[in-house]
N, C-alpha and C positions, 0 to 999 in steps of 0.2 A: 504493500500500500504506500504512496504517495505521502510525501509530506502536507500538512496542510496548510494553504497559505491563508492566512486572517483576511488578510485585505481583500482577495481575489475570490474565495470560496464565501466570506461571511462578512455578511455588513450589519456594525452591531445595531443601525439604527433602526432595523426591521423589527428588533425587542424594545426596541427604547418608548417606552408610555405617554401617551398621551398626556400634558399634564406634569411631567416630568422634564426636566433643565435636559437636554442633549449631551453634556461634559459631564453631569452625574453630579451638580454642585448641588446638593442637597438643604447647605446652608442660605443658599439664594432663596430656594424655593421656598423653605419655611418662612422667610421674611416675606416673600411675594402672599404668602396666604393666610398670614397668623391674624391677619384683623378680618379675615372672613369667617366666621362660623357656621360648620354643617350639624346636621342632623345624623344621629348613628347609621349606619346604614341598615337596610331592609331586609331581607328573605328574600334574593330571586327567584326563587323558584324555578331553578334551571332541571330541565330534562334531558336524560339520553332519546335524542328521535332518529329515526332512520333516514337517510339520505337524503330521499326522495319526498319526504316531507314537511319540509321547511323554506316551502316555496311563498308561504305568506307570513313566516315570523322573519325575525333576523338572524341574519348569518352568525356562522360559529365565528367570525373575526369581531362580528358586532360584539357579539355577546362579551367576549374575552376584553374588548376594548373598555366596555361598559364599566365593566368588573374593576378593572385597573385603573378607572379614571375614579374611581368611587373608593378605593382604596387610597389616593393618591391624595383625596379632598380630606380624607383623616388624618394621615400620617402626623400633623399638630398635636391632634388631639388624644395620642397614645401615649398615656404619663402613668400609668396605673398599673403595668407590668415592663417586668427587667427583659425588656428585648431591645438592644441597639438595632436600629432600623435604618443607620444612616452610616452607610456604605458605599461606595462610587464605584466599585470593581465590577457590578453586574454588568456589565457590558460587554468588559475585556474578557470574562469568563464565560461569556454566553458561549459559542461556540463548541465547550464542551460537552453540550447538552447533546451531542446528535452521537454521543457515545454513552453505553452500559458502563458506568464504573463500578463494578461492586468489590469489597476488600474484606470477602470472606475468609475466614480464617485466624492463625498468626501475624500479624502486620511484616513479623522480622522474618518469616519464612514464604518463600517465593512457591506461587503453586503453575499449575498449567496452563491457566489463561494470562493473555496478556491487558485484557481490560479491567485494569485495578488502578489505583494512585498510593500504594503503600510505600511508593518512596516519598512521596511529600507526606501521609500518615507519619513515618519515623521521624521525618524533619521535624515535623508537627510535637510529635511527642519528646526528641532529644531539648527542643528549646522550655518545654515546661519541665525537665527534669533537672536543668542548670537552674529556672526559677527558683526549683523546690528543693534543690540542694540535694540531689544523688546522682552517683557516678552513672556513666551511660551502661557500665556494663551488671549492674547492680539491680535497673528496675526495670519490670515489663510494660505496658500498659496498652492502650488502642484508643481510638477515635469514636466514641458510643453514640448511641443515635437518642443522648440529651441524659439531662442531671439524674433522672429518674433511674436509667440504666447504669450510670455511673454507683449508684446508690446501693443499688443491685447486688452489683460485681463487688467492690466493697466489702458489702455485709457477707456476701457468697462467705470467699475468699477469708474473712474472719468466721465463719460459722465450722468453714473448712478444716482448719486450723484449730479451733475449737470447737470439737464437735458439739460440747455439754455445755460452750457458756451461755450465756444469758446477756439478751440486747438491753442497754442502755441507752434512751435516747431522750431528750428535756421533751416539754410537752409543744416547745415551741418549734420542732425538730419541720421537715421537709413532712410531708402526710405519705411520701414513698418509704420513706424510714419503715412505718407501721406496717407498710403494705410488705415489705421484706419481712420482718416478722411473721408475718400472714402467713406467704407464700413459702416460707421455709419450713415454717412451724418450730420459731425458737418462743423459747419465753420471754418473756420481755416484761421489762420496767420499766414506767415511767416517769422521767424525771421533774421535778417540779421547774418551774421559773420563775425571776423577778417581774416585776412587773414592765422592767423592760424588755423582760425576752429572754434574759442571757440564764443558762443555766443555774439552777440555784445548788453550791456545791455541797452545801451542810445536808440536802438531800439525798445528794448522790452518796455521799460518805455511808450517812446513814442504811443506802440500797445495798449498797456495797459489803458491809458489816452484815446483814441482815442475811446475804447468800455467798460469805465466805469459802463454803465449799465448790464452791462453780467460778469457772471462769469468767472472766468478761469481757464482753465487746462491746466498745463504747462509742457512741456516735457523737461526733462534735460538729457542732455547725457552727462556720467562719459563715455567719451572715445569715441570722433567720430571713425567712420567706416573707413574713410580714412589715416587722419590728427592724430587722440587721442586724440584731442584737449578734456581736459573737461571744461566743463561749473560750474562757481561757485554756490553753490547751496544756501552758504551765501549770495551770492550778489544778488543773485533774489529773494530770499526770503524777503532782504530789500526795494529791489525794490516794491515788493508786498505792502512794509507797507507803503513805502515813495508815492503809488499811492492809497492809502486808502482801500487797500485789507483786510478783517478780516478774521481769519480763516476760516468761514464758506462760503468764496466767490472764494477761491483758491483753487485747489486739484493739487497734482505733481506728477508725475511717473518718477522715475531713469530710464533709460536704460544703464546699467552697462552692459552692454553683455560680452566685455572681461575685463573692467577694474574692474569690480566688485571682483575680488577675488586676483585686484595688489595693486589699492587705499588701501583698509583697511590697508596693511600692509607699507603704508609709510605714512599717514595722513588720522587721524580722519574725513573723510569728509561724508559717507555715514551712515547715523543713522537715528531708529525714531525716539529716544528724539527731534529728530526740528517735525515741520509738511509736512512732505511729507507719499504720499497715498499708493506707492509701489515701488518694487525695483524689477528688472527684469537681468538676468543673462544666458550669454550663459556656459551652462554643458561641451560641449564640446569643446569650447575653450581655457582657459587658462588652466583648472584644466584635462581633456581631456577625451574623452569616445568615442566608435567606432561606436555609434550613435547620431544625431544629439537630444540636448537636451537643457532644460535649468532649470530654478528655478526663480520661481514667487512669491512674499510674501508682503502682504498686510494686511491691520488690519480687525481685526474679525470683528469690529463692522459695518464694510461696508459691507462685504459679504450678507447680507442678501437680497439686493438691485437686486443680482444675482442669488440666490440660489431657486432650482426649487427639487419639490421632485419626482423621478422617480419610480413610483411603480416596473418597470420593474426589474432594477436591485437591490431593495430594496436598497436606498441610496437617499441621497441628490446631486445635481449636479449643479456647478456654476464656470465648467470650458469652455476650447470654444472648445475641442475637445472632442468628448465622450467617444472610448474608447483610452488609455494612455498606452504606452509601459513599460511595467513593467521591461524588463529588466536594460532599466536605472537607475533609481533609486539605483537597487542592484551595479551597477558600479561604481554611484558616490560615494556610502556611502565606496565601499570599497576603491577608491581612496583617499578619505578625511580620513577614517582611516589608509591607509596603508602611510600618508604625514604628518598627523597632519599638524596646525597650523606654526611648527617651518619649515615641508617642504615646504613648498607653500613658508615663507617668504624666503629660501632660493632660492627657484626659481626668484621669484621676485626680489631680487638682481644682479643673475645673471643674467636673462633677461635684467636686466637697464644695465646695467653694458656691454653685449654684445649689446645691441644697440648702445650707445656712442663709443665703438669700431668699431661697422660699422660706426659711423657717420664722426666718426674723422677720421678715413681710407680713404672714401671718400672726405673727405675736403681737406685731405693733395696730396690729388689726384687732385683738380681743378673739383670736378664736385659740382653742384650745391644739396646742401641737407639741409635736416628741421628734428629737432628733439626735438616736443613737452617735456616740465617739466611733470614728472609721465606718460611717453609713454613710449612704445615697441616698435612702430611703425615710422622709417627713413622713411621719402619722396624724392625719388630722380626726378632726370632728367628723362624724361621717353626714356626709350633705343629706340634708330632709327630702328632696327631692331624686325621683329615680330616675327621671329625664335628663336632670343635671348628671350623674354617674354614668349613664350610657353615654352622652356624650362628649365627655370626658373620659371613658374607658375605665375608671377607676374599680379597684379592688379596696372591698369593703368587705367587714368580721364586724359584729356585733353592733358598737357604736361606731366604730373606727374606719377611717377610710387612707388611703394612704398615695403619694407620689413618688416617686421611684425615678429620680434627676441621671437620664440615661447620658451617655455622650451626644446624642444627637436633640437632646433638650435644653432649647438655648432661653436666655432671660427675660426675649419675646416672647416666647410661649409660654412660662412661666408668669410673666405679668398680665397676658389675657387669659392665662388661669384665675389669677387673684381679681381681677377685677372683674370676671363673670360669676365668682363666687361672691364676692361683697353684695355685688347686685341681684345675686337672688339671695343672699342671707336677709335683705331689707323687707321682702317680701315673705320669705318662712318664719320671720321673729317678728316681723310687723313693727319694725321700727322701733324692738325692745321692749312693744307690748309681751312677745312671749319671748320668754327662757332658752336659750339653747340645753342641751342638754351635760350631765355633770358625765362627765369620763374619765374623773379621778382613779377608778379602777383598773381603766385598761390603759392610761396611760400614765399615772402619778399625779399627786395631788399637786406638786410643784408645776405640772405642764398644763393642768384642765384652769379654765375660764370661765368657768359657770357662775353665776352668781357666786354660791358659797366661797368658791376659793380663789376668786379674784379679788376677794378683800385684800389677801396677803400677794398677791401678783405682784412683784415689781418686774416693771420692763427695763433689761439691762441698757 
């Protein structure tokens, strides 16, 4: 087969969307859109029809246009989940689309097809393994298809290892955590929280004490789902020693999904110089990719505990899904080359940097908000209005609602956030005739603004 030439075989403007900048400046476009507000979008109600019948609807090009131009009019208003969305490489990589990649298998073992990307996969993986401090020839890991998988293999891998322990995970843990308990059928503990999220460790101690005789495997989250809260990884690790744990009777799994690639760049906390089993990471989260992915990485010398040889596709296999989308891997590798090191830290600044901005907007405003140390993620008041949530996209728990200040969420969008919330807060409280509500519980009495404990509020 022929080499293929980009220019001459594929023109990327045939993918490029309606509605979308042609260079991929994504930054322009949100400025171009942010003082227009849409409407959540609808239920197409799209069919599979046969050929020959869609002589009086619109074409499948309509239809696909339709779609992309109505996704295109949101893209502002996605603040409510950890998905970077603001990308510029879909273009340059489109062309791989008209290949199968799958990366069934060992990533580091070559099988008989040649339509895989497990050389950018290893790429992929040697550069988070220098993040997370182990040698290349020390840890295994693969390209998962998202945090949940990542979670999976993890726990696997510790359950492997210990057959008889017993899962540890706080209450504020990932909801896949649980579901691996489920599906393994370990026993599991639940660990308490603060009220900010973050592990509460006088519990765990106490769990710990309580089933002496069983091992444990302990689930750490670098960045609840909700809150960001993370859990100290030093402090349970001494707990481990201070309840007579030895190495050989602990195994630990990070779940970094989105903080795994903001931690590293403001404190040392994620490494395998300590003793922890794995470290788990959503792809398309912080760092960002237009499929759902992530990055799993654990020590070689467990792997084997897993690993199953498949004469089928001539390989070794000791992942939990069999075959693996190949195109990821080629995204991330070109995202982390096209950012380096020095971009990401830049993101990461600005990210913190634009949360405290929402945070302190909203405080100086009277509404009740929470902004974990080393988060992205503001907890606010959760809006009275459900129209307002949908179209805003927001992830809401109880009273609580929350913004999640991605890389591609600039202070535009973040100020016709706040001032679309002021101005329907005027009409849910009626101008202070009614109360907002007290969320001293889910967020601390020092963060809520409710009548009662805005007595003692001072705005710093």
């Amino acid at each position: 087969m022929g080499s293929l030439s980009f220019e001459k075989d594929f023109e990327p403007s045939v993918v490029t969307p309606r509605g979308l900048i042609a260079n991929g400046d994504f930054g322009e476009m949100k400025r171009l859109k942010v003082a227009t507000p849409t409407t959540p979008r609808k239920n197409l109600n799209v069919a599979v029809t046969e050929p020959g019948s869609r002589n009086d609807g619109p074409s499948l090009d309509c239809i696909l246009m339709n779609y992309i131009d109505t996704l295109s009019q949101r893209i502002n208003y996605h603040i409510g989940y950890p998905v970077n969305i603001c990308y510029e490489h879909y273009a340059s990589l489109a062309p791989l689309l008209q290949f199968h990649l799958n990366n069934c298998g060992d990533p580091f073992l070559q099988n008989t097809v040649d339509f895989h990307s497990k050389d950018f996969e290893v790429a992929v993986l040697n550069w988070f393994a220098d993040l997370w401090e182990i040698e290349k020839d020390q840890y295994w890991g693969y390209v998962t298809n998202g945090g949940t998988e990542g979670n999976l293999h993890g726990i696997l891998v510790g359950r492997e290892l210990l057959p008889t322990g017993i899962l540890y995970a706080s209450k504020d843990s990932h909801y896949s955590v649980a579901k691996a308990a489920m599906m393994y059928r370990m026993d599991f503990e639940m660990v308490n929280t603060s009220v900010h999220g973050e592990m509460d460790y006088s519990d765990l101690k106490a769990k710990l004490l309580q089933n002496k005789g069983k091992p444990a495997i302990i689930n750490v989250t670098i960045g609840t789902t909700f809150k960001g809260a993370v859990d100290d990884l030093d402090i349970i690790l001494q707990t481990l020693k201070d309840c007579g744990y030895t190495y050989d009777q602990f195994y630990i799994h990070c779940d970094a999904a989105l903080n795994g690639l903001i931690i590293p760049f403001i404190k040392n906390m994620i490494s395998f110089k300590k003793p922890i089993g794995s470290v788990t990471i959503s792809g398309h989260k912080f760092l960002g990719c237009p499929m759902p992915c992530g990055i799993q990485i654990t020590r070689k010398s467990y792997i084997n505990n897993l690993s199953r040889k498949v004469e089928y596709i001539a390989s070794v296999d000791a992942t939990i899904s069999g075959s693996r989308n190949g195109l990821a891997p080629i995204f991330l590798w070109y995202s982390l080359s096209a950012k380096g090191q020095i971009g990401l830290q830049k993101d990461v600044k600005r990210c913190l940097d634009n949360a405290k901005y929402l945070k302190d907007r909203l405080q100086q405003a009277g509404i009740s908000v929470m902004l974990n140390e080393l988060s992205i993620i503001v907890v606010l008041e959760r809006p009275r209005d459900h129209e307002f949530v949908r179209r805003w996209q927001l992830s809401c728990v109880r009273d609580m609602a929350h913004v999640i200040v991605m890389p591609g969420i600039t202070r535009d969008i973040l100020d016709s956030f706040i001032n679309d919330l002021l101005q329907q807060r005027k009409k849910w409280y009626k101008d202070g005739n009614v109360t907002p509500p007290c969320v001293a519980q889910d967020i601390g009495a020092q963060n809520c603004a409710c009548s009662y404990h805005k007595i003692d509020f001072i705005i710093p």
